[in-house]
N, C-alpha and C positions, 0 to 999 in steps of 0.2 A: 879617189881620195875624198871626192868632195860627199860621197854617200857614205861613208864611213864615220866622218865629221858631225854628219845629220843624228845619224845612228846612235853617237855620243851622245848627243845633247841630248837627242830621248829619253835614251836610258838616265842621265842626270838628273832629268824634269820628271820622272817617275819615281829614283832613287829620294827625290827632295819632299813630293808629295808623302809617299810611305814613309820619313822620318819625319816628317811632321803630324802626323797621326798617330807616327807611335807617341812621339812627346807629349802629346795632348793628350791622349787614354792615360799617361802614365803621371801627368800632375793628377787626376784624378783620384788616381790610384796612393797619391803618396799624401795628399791632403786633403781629398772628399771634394763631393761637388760646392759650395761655396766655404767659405770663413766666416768665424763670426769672433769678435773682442770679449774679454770677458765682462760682465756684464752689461751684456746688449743684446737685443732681440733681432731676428731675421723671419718676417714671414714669406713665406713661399707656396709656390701650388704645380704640384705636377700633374702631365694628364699623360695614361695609363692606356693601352691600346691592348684590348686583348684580354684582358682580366676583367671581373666585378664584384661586391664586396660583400653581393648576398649569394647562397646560392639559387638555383633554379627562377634568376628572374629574366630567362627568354623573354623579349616583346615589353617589358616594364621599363620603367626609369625612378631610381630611387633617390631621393636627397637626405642631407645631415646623416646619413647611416652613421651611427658610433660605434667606436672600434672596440672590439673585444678588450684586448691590450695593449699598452705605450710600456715596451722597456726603453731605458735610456741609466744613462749612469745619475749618482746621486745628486750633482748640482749643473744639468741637464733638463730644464723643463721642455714639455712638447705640448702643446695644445693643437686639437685638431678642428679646426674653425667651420668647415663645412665639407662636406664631400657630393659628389655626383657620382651615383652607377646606371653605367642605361646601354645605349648602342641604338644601332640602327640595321635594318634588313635591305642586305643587296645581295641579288641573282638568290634569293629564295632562302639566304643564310643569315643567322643573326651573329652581328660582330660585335664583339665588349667592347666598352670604352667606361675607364675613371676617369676620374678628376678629384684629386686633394688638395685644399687646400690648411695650412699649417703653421703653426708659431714656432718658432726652437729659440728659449733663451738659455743664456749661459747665464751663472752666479757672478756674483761679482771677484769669487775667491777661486774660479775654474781652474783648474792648470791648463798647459796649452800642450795641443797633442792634437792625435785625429779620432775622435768618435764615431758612434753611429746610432742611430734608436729605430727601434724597429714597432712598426706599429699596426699590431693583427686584427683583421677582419671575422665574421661568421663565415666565409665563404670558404676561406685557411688561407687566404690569401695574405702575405705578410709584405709590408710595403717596408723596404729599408731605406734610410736616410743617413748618409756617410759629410762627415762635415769637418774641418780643424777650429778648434779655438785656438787663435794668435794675441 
C-alpha cells in the first residue's frame, strides 16, 4: 500500500510540473512576451543563440548591424538601438550568437490587443517580437 501511495504522489508532482509549463507557454501565447500601456515605452534586448544578422561572418563579430525592415502596425513604433552578431569556436565549430537590443512604443491612441513587429536582417534572418498593449 504504502508503494502505491509513493507512486501517487509522483505521478502528482510530475502531473503539476507539466501543467504548469503548459500555463506559462500558453500566457505567452495569449498575450506575447511582455505588456506595454498605451502610450509608454518598453526597451528590451534579447540574445539569439544560433543565428546572425550578416551572412558569411564565420570567425567575425559585428556591431549596430541595421536592419533591413521594421514591420509593425501603424501606431507601433520600434527602434532598434544596438545590435551584436559574432559567436565563438568550440571543438573546431563556429557557433552564432545575437544580441538585440530595442525600443517598442505604443501611441498614446493604441487600442489594446496582442501585436507583433517583425524585424528583418541581411542574413533573412527575421527576429519576431510578440507583445499586448493593456
Amino acid at each position: 500500500m504504502k508503494q502505491w501511495k509513493e507512486l501517487l504522489l509522483g505521478w502528482l508532482f510530475v502531473a503539476g510540473i507539466l501543467a504548469l509549463l503548459y500555463f506559462s507557454q500558453r500566457h505567452e501565447k495569449d498575450f506575447g512576451t511582455f505588456a506595454i500601456s498605451p502610450g509608454a515605452a518598453e526597451t528590451r534586448e534579447d540574445h539569439i543563440i544560433g543565428r546572425n544578422l550578416l551572412p558569411n561572418n564565420e570567425g567575425k563579430e559585428f556591431r549596430n548591424v541595421t536592419p533591413v525592415q521594421i514591420e509593425s502596425p501603424p501606431f507601433i513604433l520600434c527602434e532598434v538601438l544596438s545590435t551584436y552578431s559574432g559567436g565563438h569556436y568550440l571543438n573546431f565549430t563556429w557557433h552564432e550568437r545575437t544580441d538585440i537590443k530595442y525600443r517598442i512604443t505604443a501611441s498614446a491612441g493604441a487600442p489594446k490587443g496582442k501585436y507583433s513587429v517583425s524585424i528583418a536582417f541581411a542574413s533573412g534572418y527575421t527576429h519576431v517580437v510578440s507583445f499586448s498593449v493593456r
